[in-house]
LUMZA-117951 format. One record per residue (C-alpha): x, y, z. Coordinates in steps of 0.25 Angstrom, whole numbers, plus 2048, in hexadecimal, padded with zeros to 3 digits. Example, Ala and Ser with C-alpha at 12.3 -4.5 7.8 and 13.67 -1.06 7.14 Angstrom:
BEGIN
+------+-------+-----+
: east : north :  up :
+------+-------+-----+
:  831 :   7EE : 81F :
:  837 :   7FC : 81D :
+------+-------+-----+
END
This chain:
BEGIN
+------+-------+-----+
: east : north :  up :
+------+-------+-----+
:  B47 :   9BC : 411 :
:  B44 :   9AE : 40F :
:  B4E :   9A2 : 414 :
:  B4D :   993 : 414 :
:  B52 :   98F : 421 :
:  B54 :   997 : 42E :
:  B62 :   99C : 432 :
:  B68 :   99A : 43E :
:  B70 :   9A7 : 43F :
:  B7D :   9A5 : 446 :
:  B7D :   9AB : 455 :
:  B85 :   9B6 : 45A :
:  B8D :   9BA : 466 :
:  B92 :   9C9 : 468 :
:  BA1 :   9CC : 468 :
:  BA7 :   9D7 : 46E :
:  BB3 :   9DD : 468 :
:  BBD :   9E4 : 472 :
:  BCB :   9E7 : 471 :
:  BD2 :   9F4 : 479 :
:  BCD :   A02 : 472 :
:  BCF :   A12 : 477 :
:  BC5 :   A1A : 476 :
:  BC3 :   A29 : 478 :
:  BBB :   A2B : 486 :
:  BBA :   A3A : 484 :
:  BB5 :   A3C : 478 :
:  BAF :   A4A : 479 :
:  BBB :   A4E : 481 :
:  BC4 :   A49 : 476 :
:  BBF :   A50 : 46C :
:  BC0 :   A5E : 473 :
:  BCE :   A5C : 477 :
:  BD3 :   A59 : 468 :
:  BCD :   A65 : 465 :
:  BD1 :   A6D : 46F :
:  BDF :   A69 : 46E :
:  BE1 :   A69 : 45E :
:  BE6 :   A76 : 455 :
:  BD7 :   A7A : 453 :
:  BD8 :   A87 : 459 :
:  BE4 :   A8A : 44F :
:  BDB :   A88 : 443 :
:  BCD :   A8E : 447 :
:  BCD :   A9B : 44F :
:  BC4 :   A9B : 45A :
:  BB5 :   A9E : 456 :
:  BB5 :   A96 : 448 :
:  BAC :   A8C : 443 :
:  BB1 :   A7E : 444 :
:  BA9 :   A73 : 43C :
:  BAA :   A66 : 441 :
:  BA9 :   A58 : 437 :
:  BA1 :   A4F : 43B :
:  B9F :   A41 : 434 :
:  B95 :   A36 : 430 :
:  B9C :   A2C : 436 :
:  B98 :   A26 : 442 :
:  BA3 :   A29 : 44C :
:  B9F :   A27 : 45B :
:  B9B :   A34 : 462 :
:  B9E :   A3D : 458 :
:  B93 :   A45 : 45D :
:  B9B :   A45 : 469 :
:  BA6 :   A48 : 461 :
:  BA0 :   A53 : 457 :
:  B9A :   A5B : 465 :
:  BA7 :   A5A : 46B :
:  BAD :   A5F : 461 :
:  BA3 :   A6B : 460 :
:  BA5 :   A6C : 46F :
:  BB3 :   A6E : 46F :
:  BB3 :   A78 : 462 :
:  BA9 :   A82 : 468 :
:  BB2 :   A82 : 475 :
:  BBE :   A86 : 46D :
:  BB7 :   A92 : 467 :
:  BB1 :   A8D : 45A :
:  BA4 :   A8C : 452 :
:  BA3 :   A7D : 44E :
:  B9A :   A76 : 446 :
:  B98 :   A69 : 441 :
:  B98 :   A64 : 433 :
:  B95 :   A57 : 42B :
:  BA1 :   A51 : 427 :
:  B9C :   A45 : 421 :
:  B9D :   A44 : 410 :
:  B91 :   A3F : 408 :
:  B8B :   A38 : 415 :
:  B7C :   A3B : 419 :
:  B78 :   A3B : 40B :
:  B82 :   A46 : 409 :
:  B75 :   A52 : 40E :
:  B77 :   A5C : 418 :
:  B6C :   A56 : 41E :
:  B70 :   A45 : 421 :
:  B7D :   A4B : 424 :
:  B76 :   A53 : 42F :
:  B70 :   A47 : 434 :
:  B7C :   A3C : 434 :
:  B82 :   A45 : 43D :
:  B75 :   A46 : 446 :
:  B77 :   A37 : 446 :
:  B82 :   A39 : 44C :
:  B7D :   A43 : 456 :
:  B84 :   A4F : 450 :
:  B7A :   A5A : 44F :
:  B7A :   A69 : 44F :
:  B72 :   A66 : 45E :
:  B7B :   A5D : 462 :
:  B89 :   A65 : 45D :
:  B82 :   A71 : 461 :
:  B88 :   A77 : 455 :
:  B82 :   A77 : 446 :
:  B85 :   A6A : 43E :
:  B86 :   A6D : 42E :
:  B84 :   A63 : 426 :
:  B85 :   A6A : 418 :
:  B8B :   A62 : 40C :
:  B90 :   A6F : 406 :
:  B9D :   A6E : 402 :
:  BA8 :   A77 : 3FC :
:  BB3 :   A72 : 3F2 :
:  BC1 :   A75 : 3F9 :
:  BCB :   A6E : 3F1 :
:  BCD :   A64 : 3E5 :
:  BD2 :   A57 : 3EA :
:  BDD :   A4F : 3E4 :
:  BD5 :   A47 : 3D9 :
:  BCE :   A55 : 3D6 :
:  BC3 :   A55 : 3DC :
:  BBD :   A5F : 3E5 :
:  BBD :   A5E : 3F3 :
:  BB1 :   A62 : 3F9 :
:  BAF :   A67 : 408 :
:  BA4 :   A6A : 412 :
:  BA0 :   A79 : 410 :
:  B9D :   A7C : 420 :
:  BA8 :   A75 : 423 :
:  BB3 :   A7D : 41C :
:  BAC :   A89 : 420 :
:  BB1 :   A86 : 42D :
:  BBC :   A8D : 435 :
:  BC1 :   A7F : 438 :
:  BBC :   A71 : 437 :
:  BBE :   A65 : 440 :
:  BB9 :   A56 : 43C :
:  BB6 :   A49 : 445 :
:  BB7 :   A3E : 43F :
:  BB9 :   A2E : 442 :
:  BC7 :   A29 : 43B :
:  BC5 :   A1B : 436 :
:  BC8 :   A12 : 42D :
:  BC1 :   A16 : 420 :
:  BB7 :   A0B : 41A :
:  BBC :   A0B : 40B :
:  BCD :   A0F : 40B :
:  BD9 :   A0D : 414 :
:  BE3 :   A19 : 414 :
:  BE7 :   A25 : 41D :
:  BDC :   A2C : 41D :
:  BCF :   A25 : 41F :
:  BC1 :   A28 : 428 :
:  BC5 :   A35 : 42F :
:  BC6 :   A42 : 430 :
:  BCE :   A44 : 423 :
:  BC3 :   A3D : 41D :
:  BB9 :   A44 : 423 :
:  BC0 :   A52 : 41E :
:  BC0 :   A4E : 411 :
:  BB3 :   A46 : 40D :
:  BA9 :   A48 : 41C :
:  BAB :   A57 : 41A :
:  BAA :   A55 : 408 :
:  B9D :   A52 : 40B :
:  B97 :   A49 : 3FE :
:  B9F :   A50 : 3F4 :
:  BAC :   A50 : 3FC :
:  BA9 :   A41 : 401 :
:  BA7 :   A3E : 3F1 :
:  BB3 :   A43 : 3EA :
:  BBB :   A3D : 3F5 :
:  BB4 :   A2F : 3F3 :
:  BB4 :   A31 : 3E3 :
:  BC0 :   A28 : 3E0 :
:  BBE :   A1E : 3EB :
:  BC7 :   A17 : 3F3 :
:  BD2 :   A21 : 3EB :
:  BCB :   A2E : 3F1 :
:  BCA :   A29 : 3FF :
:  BDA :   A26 : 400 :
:  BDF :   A32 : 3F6 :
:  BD3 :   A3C : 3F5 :
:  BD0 :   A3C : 404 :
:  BDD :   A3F : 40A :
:  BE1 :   A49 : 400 :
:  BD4 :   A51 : 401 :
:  BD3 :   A50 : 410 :
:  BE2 :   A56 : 410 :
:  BDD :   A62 : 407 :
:  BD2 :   A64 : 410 :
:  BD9 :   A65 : 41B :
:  BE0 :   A71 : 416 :
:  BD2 :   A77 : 40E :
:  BC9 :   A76 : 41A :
:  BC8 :   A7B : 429 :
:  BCB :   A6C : 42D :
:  BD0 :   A70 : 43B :
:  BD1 :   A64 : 444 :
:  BCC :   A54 : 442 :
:  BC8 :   A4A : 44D :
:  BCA :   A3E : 44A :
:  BC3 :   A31 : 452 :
:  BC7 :   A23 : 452 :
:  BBF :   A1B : 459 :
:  BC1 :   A0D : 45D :
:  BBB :   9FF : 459 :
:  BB0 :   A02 : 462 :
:  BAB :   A0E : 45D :
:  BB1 :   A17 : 465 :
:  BBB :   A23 : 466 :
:  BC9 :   A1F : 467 :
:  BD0 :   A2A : 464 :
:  BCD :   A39 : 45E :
:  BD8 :   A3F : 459 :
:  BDA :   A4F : 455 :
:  BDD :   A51 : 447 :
:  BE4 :   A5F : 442 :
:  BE4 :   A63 : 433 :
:  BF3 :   A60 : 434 :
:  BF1 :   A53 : 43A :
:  BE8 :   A4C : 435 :
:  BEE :   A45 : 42A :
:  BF8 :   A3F : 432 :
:  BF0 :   A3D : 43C :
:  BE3 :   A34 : 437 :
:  BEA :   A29 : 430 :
:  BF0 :   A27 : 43F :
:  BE1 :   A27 : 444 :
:  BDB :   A20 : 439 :
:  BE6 :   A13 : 43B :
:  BE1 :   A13 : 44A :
:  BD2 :   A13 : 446 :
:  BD5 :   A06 : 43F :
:  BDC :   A00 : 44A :
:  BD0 :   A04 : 454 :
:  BC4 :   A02 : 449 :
:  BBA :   9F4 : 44C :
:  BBB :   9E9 : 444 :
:  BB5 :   9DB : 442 :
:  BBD :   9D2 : 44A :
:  BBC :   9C5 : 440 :
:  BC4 :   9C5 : 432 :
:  BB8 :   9BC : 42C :
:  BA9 :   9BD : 42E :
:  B9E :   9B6 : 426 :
:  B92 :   9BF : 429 :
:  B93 :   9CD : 42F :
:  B88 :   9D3 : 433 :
:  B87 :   9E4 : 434 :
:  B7C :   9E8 : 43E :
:  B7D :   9F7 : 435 :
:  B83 :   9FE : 42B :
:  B86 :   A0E : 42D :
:  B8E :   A1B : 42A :
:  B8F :   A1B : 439 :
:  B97 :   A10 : 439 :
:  B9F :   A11 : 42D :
:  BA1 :   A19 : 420 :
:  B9E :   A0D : 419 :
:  B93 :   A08 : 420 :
:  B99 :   9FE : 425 :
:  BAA :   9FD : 429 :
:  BB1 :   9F7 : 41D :
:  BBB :   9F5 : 427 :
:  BB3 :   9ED : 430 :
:  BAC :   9E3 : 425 :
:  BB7 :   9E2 : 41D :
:  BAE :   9E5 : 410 :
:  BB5 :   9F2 : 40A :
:  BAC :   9F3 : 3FE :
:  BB1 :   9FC : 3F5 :
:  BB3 :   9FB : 3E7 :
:  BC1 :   9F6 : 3E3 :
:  BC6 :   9F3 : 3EF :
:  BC8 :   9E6 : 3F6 :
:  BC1 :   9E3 : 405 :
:  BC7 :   9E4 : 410 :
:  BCD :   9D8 : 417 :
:  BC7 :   9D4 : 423 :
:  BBD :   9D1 : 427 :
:  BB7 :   9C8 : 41C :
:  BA7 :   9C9 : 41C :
:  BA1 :   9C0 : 415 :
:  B93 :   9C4 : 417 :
:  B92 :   9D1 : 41C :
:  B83 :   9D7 : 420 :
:  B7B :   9E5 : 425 :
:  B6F :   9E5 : 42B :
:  B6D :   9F5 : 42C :
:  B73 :   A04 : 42A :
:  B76 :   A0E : 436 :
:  B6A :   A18 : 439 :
:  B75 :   A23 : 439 :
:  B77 :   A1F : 42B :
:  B69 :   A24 : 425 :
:  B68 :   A1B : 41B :
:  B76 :   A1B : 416 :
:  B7A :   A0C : 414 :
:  B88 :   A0E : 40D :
:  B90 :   9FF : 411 :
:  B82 :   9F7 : 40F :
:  B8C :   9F2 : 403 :
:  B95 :   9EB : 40C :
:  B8A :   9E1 : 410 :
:  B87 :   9D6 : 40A :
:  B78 :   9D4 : 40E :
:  B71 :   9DF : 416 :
:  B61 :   9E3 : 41A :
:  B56 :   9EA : 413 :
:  B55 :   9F2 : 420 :
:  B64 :   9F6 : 41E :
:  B61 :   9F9 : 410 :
:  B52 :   A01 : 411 :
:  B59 :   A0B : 41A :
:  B61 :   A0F : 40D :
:  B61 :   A1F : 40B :
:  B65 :   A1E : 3FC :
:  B6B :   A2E : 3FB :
:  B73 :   A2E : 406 :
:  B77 :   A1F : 402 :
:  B7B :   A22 : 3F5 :
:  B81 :   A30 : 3F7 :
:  B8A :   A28 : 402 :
:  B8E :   A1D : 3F9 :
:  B90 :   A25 : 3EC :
:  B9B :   A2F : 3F4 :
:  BA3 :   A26 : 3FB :
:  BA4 :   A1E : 3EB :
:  BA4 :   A12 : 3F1 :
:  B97 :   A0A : 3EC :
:  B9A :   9FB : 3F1 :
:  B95 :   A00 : 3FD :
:  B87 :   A02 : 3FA :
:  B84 :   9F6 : 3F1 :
:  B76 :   9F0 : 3F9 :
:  B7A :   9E2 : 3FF :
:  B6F :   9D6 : 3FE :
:  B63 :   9DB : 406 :
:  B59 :   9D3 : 410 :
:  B4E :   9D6 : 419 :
:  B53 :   9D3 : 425 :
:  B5E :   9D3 : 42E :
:  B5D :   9C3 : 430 :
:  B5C :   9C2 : 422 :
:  B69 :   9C9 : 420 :
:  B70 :   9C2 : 429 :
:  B6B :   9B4 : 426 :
:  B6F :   9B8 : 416 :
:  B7C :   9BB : 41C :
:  B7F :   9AD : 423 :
:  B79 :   9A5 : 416 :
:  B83 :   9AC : 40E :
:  B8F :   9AC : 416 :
:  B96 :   9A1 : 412 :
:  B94 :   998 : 41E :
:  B8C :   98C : 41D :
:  B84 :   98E : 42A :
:  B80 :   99B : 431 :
:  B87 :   997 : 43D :
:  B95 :   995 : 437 :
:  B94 :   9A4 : 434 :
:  B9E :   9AE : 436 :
:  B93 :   9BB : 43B :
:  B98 :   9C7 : 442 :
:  B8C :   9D3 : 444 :
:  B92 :   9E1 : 447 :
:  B8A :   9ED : 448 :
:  B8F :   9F5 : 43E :
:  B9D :   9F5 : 43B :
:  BA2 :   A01 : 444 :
:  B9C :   9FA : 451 :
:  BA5 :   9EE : 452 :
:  BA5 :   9EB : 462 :
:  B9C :   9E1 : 461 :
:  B98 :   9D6 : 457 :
:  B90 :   9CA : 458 :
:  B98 :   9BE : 453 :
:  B93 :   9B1 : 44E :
:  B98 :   9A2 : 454 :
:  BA2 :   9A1 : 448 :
:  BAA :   9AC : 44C :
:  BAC :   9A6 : 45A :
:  BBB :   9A2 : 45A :
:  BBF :   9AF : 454 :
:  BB7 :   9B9 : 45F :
:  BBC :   9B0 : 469 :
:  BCD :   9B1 : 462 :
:  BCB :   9BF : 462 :
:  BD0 :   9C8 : 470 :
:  BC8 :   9D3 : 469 :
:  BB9 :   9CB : 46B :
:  BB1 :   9C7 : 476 :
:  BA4 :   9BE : 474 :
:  B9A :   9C4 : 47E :
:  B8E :   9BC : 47B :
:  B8A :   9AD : 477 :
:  B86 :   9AB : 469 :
:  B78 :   9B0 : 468 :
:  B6E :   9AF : 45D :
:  B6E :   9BB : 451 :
:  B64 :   9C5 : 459 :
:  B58 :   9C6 : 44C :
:  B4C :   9CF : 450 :
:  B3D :   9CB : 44B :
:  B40 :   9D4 : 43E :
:  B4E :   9CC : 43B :
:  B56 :   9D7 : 440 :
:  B63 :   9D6 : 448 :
:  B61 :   9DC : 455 :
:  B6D :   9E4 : 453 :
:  B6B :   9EC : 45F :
:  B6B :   9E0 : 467 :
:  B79 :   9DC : 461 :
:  B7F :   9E9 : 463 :
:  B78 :   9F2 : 46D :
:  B83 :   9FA : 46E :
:  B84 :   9FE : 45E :
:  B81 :   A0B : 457 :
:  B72 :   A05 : 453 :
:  B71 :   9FF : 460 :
:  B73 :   A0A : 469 :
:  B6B :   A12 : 45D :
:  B5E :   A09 : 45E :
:  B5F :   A0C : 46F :
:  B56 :   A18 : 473 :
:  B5E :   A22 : 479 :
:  B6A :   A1D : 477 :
:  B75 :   A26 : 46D :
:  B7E :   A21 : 464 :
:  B8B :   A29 : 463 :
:  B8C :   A2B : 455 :
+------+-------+-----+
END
């Protein structure tokens, strides 16, 4: 890309969010207890098979989790096994659902029991509208069926119910036909439709116990919680207001240019948090209200996303690296369920990241680059830690939440025009994914 005068791209100093948060120290130990300690035994004799949901989403250590779970199912005298529970997702085949969840680390090996990732299904049911409700085959062949699943605040509606295990009953374990009829009337099927076939599944299927995670603004576990088929109504909502309360945000109501390191379904349903940029994007309905982004930008997708770039819609400009990692089946399969196309619409393309974000500060609405509002994140789960330019001095420094731990340094650019993002944020998912040797807990 041609330009007729060099930039001089504003320099950045790293901020540090912090503020008081639980976590769960024992996770492994945890999970055993709950289970060890909830009504399973009064609804799956001794000796039966168990399947155990697990999702797409990237919820820290659920392959701790998903073994711990296994661990504590097979000491209790049953025949577990685990089962995708994640709708249309992985190009909605047997075989890319196999290999999100070995992204994740959760394999037959490494369960040590089989992992079935049919998309069979078997209809149980008619939901409210009149449409069928569709069901995970091995899964209801089950003596009984326990899910773990991230509550959180969902990336397209507010209500009782949102990302949980609920939602995970009704479309993760619908597979793409469930996940489809759910999604069919938009926004209307995720707060009606949802809850209503979630509450008939829970008396059609073998649904026997739910762990619920909320994790805090850094990522981690803050609480898991057990969740009985008689409880679980009341008891999510609950949960789910307590994920909002923990989840990380962006700490400035008004930002001119915020750049995204990457873009995944390990990091959000949508790609990218409506509930972090502020950018809601769906069809009808108004954005949300902080923060305002004028220019918002991308510069690549997740590995563990193969190829899925659902959210590049939010952006308003992103890379040709981003876009050439396109996978268009699982893409379109993706976008087309969920009935939410806004989404997907490709933003403005450059070469280069420098090209990206240069576009970026010429059309933010600021005479000079260094007048600026720029915030760069890593994605929009990983919040910890952002780089921050000049302009937003006064309000880092206002703020008893931020700490400025570094002058303000030049953008970091590589000799291909990349932003070394692993230098920003070593600790991230991609950094510590680009460092042999090193596990991401995933």
């Amino acid at each position: 890309m041609s330009e007729t005068a060099p930039m001089t791209f504003p320099r950045l100093a790293r901020v540090r969010q912090h503020s008081p948060m639980t976590r769960v120290e024992d996770v492994p130990g945890t999970v055993k207890r709950l289970i060890e300690t909830s009504r399973l035994r009064e609804r799956v004799k001794p000796g039966g098979t168990i399947a155990v949901g697990i999702g797409s989403r990237g919820v820290n250590q659920i392959a701790v989790i998903a073994r711990a779970i296994v661990d504590a199912l097979k000491g209790m005298g049953y025949r577990p096994f685990v089962v995708a529970a994640m709708g249309s997702h992985g190009g909605a085949t047997a075989e890319g659902q196999r290999a999100l969840l070995a992204g994740y680390g959760v394999t037959s090996d490494s369960m040590g029991v089989p992992v079935k990732t049919d998309m069979d299904t078997v209809v149980v049911g008619t939901s409210p509208v009149g449409l069928p409700i569709y069901f995970d085959k091995n899964a209801l062949a089950a003596d009984g069926l326990v899910l773990a699943n991230r509550v959180k605040p969902h990336t397209d509606f507010h209500a009782r119910h949102e990302s949980g295990v609920l939602k995970m009953l009704a479309i993760g374990l619908g597979k793409q036909q469930g996940a489809s009829q759910v999604h069919k009337l938009g926004i209307r099927g995720m707060l009606e439709v949802l809850p209503a076939v979630g509450r008939i599944l829970l008396e059609k299927t073998p649904f026997a116990l739910g762990l619920a995670i909320v994790e805090n603004a850094a990522d981690q576990p803050a609480e898991i919680a057990a969740l009985e088929p008689e409880t679980i109504l009341e008891l999510e909502p609950a949960l789910l207001e307590r994920a909002r309360a923990l989840m990380g945000r962006l700490p400035y109501e008004q930002i001119d240019v915020l750049v995204v390191g990457e873009l995944g379904k390990n990091y959000s349903g949508a790609g990218m948090d409506p509930n972090v940029i502020g950018r809601l994007m769906i069809e009808t309905q108004p954005d949300l209200p902080s923060p305002v982004v004028t220019r918002l930008v991308v510069l690549d997708v997740s590995a563990e996303s193969h190829g899925n770039i659902v959210g590049v819609g939010f952006a308003d400009l992103t890379t040709e690296r981003l876009v050439s990692q396109l996978d268009p089946e699982s893409f379109r399969i993706n976008v087309l369920t969920s009935c939410c196309l806004e989404r997907a619409r490709i933003p403005i393309t450059l070469p280069t990241d420098r090209d990206v974000v240069r576009t970026a500060l010429d059309t933010c609405w600021r005479l000079e680059p260094s007048q600026a509002r720029v915030v760069v994140i890593p994605n929009t789960l990983e919040l910890e830690t952002l780089w921050v330019s000049k302009a937003l001095e006064d309000e880092t420094r206002s703020n008893p939440h931020l700490r400025r731990e570094t002058d303000f340094e030049p953008m970091p650019f590589l000799d291909d025009d990349s932003l070394d993002q692993a230098a920003l944020f070593p600790d991230s998912v991609r950094g510590r994914r680009n460092r042999p040797g090193l596990s991401i807990p995933h």
